[in-house]
C-alpha positions as CSV (number, residue, x, y, z in Angstrom):
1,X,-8.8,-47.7,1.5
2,X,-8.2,-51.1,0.0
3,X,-11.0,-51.9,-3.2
4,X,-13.4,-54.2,-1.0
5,X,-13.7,-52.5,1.9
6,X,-14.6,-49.0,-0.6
7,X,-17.3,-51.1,-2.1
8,X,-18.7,-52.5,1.6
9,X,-21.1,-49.6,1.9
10,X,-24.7,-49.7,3.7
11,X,-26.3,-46.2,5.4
12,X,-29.1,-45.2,7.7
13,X,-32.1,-43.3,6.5
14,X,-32.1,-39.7,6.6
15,X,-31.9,-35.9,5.6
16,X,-28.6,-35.6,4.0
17,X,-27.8,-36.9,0.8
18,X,-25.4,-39.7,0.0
19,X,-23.9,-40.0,-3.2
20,X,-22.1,-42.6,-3.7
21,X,-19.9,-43.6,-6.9
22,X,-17.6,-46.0,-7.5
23,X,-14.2,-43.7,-6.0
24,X,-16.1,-40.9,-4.0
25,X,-18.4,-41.2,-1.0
26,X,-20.5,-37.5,-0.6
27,X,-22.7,-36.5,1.5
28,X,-24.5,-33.2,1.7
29,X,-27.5,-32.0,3.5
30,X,-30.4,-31.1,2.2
31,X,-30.3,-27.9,1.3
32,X,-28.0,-28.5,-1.3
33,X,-30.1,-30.6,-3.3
34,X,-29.5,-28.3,-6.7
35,X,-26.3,-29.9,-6.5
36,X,-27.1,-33.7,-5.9
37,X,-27.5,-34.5,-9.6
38,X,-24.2,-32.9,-10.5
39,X,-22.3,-34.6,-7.9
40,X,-23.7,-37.7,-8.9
41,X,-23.2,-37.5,-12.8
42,X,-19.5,-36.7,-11.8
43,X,-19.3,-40.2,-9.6
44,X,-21.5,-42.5,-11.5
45,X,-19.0,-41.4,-14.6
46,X,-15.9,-42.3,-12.6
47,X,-14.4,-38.9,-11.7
48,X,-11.8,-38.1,-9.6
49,X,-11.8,-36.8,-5.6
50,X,-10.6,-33.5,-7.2
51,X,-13.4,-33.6,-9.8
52,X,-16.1,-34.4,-7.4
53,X,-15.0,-31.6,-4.8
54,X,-14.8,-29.1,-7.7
55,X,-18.5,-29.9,-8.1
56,X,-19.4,-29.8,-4.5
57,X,-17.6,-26.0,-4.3
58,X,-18.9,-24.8,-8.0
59,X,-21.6,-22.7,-6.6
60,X,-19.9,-21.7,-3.6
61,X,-18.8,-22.4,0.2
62,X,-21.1,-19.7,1.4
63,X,-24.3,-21.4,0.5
64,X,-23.0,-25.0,1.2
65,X,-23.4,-25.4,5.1
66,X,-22.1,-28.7,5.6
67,X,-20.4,-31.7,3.8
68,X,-18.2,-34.3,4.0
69,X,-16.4,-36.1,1.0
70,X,-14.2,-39.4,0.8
71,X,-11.8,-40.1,-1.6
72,X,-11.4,-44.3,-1.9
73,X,-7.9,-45.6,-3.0
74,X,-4.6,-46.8,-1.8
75,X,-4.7,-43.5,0.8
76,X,-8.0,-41.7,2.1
77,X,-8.9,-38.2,1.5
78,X,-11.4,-36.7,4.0
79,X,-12.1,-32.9,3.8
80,X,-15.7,-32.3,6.4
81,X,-17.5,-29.3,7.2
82,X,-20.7,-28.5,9.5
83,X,-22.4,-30.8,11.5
84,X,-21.3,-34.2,10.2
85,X,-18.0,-36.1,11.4
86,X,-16.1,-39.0,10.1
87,X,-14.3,-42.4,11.7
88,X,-12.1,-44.7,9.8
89,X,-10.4,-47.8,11.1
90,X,-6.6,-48.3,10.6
91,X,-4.6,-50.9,11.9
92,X,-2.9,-48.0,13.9
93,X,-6.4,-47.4,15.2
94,X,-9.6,-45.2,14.9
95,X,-9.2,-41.7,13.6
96,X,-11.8,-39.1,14.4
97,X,-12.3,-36.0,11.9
98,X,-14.8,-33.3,12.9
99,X,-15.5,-30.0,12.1
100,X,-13.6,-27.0,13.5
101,X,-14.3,-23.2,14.6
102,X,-13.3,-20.8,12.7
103,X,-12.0,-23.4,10.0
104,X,-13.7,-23.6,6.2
105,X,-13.0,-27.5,6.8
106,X,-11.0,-29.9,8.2
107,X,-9.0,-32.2,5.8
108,X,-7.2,-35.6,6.7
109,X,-5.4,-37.8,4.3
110,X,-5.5,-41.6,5.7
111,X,-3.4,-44.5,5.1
112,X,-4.5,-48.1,4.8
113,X,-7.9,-47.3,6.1
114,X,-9.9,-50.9,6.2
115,X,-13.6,-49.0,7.0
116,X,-15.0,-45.9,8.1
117,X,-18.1,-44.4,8.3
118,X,-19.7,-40.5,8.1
119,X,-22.6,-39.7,11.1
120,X,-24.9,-36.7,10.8
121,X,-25.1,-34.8,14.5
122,X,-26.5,-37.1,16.7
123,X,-27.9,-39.6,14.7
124,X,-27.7,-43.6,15.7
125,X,-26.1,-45.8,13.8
126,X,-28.7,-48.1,12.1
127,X,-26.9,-48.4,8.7
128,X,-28.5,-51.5,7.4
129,X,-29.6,-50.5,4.3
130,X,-27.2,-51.8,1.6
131,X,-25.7,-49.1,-1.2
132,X,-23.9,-50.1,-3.9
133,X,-23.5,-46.8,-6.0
134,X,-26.4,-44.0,-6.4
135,X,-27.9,-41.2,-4.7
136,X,-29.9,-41.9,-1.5
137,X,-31.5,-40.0,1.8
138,X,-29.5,-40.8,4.8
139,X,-28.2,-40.1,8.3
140,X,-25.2,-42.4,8.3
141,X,-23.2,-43.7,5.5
142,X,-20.5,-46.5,6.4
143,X,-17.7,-48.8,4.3
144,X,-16.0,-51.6,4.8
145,X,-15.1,-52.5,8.4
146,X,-17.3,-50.8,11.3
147,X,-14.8,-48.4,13.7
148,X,-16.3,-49.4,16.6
149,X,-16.4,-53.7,15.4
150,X,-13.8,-54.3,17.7
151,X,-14.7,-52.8,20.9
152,X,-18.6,-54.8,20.6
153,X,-19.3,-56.9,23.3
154,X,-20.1,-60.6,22.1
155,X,-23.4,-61.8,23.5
156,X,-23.9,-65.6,24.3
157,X,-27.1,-67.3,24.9
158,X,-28.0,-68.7,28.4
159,X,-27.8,-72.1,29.3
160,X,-31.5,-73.2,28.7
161,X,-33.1,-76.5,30.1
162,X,-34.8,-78.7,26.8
163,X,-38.7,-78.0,27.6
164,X,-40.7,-80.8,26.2
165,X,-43.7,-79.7,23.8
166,X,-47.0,-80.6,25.2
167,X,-48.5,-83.4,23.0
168,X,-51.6,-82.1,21.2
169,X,-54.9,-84.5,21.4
170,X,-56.0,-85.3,18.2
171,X,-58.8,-83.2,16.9
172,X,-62.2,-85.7,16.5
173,X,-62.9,-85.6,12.8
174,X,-65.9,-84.0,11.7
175,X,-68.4,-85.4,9.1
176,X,-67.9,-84.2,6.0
177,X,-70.6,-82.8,4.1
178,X,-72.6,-84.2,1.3
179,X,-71.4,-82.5,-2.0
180,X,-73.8,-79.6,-3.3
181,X,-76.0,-80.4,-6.5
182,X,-75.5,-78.6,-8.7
183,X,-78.5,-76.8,-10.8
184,X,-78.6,-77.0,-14.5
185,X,-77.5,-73.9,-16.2
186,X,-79.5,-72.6,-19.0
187,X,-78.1,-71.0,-21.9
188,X,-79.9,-67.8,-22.6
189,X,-83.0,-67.7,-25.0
190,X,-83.7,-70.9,-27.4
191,X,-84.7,-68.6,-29.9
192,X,-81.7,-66.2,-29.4
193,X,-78.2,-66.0,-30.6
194,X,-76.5,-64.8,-27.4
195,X,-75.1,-67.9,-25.8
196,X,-74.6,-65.8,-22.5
197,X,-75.3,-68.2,-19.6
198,X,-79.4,-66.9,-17.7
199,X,-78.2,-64.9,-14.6
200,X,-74.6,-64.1,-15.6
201,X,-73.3,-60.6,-16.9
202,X,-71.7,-61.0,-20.2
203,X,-67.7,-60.1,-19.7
204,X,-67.0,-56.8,-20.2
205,X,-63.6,-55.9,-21.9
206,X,-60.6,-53.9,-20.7
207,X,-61.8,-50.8,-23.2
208,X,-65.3,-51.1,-22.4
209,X,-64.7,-50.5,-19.2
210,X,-62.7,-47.6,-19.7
211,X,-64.8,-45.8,-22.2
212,X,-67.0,-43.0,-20.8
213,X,-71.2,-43.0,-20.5
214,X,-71.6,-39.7,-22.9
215,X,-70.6,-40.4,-26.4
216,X,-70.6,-37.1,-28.5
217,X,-70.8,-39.4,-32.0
218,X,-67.9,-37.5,-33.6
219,X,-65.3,-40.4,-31.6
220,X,-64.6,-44.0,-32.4
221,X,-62.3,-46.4,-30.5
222,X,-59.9,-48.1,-33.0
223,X,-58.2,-51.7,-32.7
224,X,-54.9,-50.9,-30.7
225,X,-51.7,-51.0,-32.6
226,X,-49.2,-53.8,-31.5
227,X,-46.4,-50.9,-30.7
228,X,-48.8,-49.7,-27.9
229,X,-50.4,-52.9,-26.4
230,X,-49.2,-52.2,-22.8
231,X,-47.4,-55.8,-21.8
232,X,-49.5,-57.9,-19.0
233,X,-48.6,-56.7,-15.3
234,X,-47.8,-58.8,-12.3
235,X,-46.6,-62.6,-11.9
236,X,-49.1,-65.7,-12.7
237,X,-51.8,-66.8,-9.8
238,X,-50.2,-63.6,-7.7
239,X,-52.8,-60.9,-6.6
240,X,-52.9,-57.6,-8.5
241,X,-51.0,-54.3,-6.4
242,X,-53.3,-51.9,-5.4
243,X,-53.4,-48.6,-7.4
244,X,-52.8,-46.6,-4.5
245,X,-52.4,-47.4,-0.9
246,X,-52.9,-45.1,2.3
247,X,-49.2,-45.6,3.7
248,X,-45.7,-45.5,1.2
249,X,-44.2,-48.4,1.1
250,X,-40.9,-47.1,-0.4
251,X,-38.9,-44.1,-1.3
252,X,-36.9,-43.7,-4.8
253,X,-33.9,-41.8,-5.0
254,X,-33.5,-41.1,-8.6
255,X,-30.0,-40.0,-10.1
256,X,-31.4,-37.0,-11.2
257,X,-32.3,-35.7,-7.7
258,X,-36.0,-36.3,-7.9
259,X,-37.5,-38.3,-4.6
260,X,-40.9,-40.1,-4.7
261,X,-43.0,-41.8,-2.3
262,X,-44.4,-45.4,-3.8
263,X,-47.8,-45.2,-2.7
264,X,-49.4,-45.6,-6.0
265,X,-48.0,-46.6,-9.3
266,X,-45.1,-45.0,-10.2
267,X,-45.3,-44.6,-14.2
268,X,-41.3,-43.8,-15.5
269,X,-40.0,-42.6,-19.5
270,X,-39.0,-40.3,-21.3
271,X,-43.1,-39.3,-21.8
272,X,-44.9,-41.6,-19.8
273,X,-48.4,-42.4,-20.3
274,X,-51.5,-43.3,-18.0
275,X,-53.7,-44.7,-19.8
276,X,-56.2,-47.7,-18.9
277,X,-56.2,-46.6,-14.8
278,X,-59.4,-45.2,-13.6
279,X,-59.5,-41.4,-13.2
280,X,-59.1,-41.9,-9.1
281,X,-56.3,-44.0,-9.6
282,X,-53.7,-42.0,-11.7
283,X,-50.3,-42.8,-11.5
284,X,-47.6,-40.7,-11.0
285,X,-45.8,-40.3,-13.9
286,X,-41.9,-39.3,-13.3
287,X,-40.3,-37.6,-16.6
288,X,-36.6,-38.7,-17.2
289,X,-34.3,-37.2,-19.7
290,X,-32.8,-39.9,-22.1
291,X,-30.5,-37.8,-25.0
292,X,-29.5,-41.0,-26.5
293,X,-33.7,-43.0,-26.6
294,X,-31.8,-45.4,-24.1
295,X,-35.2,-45.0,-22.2
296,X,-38.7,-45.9,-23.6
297,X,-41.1,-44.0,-23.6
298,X,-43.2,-45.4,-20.5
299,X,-39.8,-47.7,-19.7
300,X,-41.3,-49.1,-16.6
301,X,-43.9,-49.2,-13.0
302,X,-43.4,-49.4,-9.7
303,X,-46.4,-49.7,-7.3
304,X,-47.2,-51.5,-3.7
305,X,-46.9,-54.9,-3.1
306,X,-50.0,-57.4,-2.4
307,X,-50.6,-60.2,-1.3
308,X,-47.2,-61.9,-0.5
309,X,-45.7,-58.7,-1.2
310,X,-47.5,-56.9,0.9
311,X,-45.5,-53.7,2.1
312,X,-42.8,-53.4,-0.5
313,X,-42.7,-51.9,-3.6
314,X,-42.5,-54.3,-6.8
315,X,-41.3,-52.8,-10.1
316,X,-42.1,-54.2,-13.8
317,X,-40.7,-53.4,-17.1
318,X,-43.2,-52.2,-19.4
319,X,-41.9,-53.6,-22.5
320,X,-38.9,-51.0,-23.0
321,X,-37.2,-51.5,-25.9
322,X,-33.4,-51.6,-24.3
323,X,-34.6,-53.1,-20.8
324,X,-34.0,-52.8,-17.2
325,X,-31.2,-54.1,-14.6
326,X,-31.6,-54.8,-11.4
327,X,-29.2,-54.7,-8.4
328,X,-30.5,-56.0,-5.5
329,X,-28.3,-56.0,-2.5
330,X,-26.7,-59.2,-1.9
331,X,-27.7,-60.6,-5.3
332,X,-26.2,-60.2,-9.0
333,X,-27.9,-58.3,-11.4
334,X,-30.7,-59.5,-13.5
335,X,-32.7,-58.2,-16.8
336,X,-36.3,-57.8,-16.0
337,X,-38.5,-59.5,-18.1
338,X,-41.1,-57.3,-19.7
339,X,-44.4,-57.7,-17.4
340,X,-43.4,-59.3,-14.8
341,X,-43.3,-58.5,-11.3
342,X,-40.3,-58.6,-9.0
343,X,-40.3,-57.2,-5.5
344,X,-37.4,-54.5,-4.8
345,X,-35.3,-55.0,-1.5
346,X,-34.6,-51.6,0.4
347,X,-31.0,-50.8,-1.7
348,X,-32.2,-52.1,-4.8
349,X,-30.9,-50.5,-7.7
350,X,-32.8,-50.1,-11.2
351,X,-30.6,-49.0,-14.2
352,X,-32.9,-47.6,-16.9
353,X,-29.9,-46.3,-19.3
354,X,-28.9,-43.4,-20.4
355,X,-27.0,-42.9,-16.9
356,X,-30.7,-43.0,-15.0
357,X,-30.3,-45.0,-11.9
358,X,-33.3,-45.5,-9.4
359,X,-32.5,-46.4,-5.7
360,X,-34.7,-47.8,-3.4
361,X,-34.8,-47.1,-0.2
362,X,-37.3,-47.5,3.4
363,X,-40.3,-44.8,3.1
């Protein structure tokens, strides 16, 4: 398979897993999850088909009830097993690999194969979700050109007669109204030293509101050191996300094989910490293994949308001390900035270090 049309990938929501690395395309159902976050160290690190199928097999065909596995380069390598089939588009035509009775799998090897795609059982093709490497849930995984691209009927629009827009009258201005006075505001007692306006709460700050009722006397709230001041969430005149929300509004696939719905903050690190949320509000704090410190500590958040983000996730760096890349489909990567909010696009891709990828995907 030629290099662009190996790198053309989107998928369909689903069971199965897709893992998906730079030479191999796998996808196994889910009972085989134990072996996800093998399979994807050995594609994200650029191994070989042979490599990658040694991985699949290393705890045994007997427990492994379905899989298929692609192998992109000059010719295509397609062993598949159970209840998943392949197509692949050559200019010779479509070729069809499906499983086999009383066969441990069926194996093709392709030549100058321009796109293909792998379908679990019946499942409708609805691949729009864009993949770029990672690990994600799906039903259908496709590259490159579609099989059936040729064979689809063009649509063209009826001819449709002009129909003129009815003018609208113009709406009769309505008196404005006088502008409200004002009354004087007085500024707390004249023989006081609080300046706090009469009628208005003094503000109350960030700790304060935090700190419990009870107060043994044995426990004192020290100024915060600079090394733990938690960076400033969300972008500039932009509504706050909600905590939590009653519906996800995204999955994450992480590289390591966990899979969590975004339907309240999502605190990721090495140790991440929730602090400053109120006690019916805890995030859920996802624990990722960094051997080299690539990943901070609490290394970043994602959470629902509001506002104009309303129904996505949005994801913000919490001041990690190597940063964050972003892969959004379509776009080049970017750094995030440390406290600012950017909205992730179904396929987005978050790159923590240390080999942690995050993939985001349709709840």
């Amino acid at each position: 398979m030629t290099e662009d049309a190996a790198h053309k990938r989107t998928f369909a929501a689903g069971d199965w897993y897709a893992v998906v690395g730079e030479h191999v395309t796998a996808l196994v159902p889910a009972d085989a999850r134990a072996r996800v976050a093998g399979l994807w160290d050995l594609a994200d690190s650029g191994g070989s088909f042979e490599a990658v199928l040694d991985g699949l097999l290393v705890d045994g065909l007997s427990t492994l009830s379905g899989f298929a596995l692609v192998g992109h380069g000059d010719r295509t390598r397609v062993p598949v097993r159970g209840d998943v089939t392949a197509s692949f588009r050559t200019p010779n035509g479509v070729v069809d690999i499906a499983d086999e009775p009383d066969a441990l799998w069926v194996e093709r090897t392709i030549d100058a194969v321009t796109g293909g795609r792998l379908v679990v059982g019946g499942a409708v093709d609805g691949s729009d979700l864009a993949l770029v490497t990672g690990v994600a849930r799906a039903s259908v995984v496709q590259f490159g050109e579609t099989a059936s691209a040729e064979n689809a009927p063009v649509e063209t629009a009826p001819d449709v007669a002009p129909v003129e827009a009815p003018v609208a009258a113009e709406p009769t201005p309505e008196p404005e109204p006088e502008p409200a006075v004002s009354e004087p505001m007085t500024f707390g007692d004249p023989d006081s030293d609080d300046p706090t306006p009469t009628g208005e709460q003094p503000a109350v700050s960030d700790d304060a509101a935090y700190a419990p009722d009870d107060h043994d006397g044995q426990t004192s709230i020290g100024a915060p050191l600079d090394e733990f001041v938690r960076p400033s969430i969300g972008i500039p005149g932009r509504e706050l996300a909600p905590a939590v929300v009653a519906h996800p509004v995204a999955k994450l696939i992480f590289s390591t094989g966990d899979v969590v719905d975004v339907d309240r903050v999502i605190s990721v690190g090495r140790a991440p910490e929730a602090r400053r949320f109120a006690s019916s509000d805890q995030p859920h704090p996802v624990t990722v293994s960094s051997p080299n410190h690539e990943i901070s500590s609490t290394h970043l958040e994602i959470r629902p949308g509001a506002g104009a983000d309303h129904g996505m996730a949005v994801v913000t760096d919490m001041g990690s001390t190597n940063g964050t890349v972003l892969v959004q489909p379509g776009l080049p990567p970017e750094d995030l900035q440390a406290g600012i909010a950017v909205s992730l696009i179904p396929g987005a891709i978050l790159d923590l270090g240390d080999g942690v990828t995050i993939q985001t995907t349709n709840p």
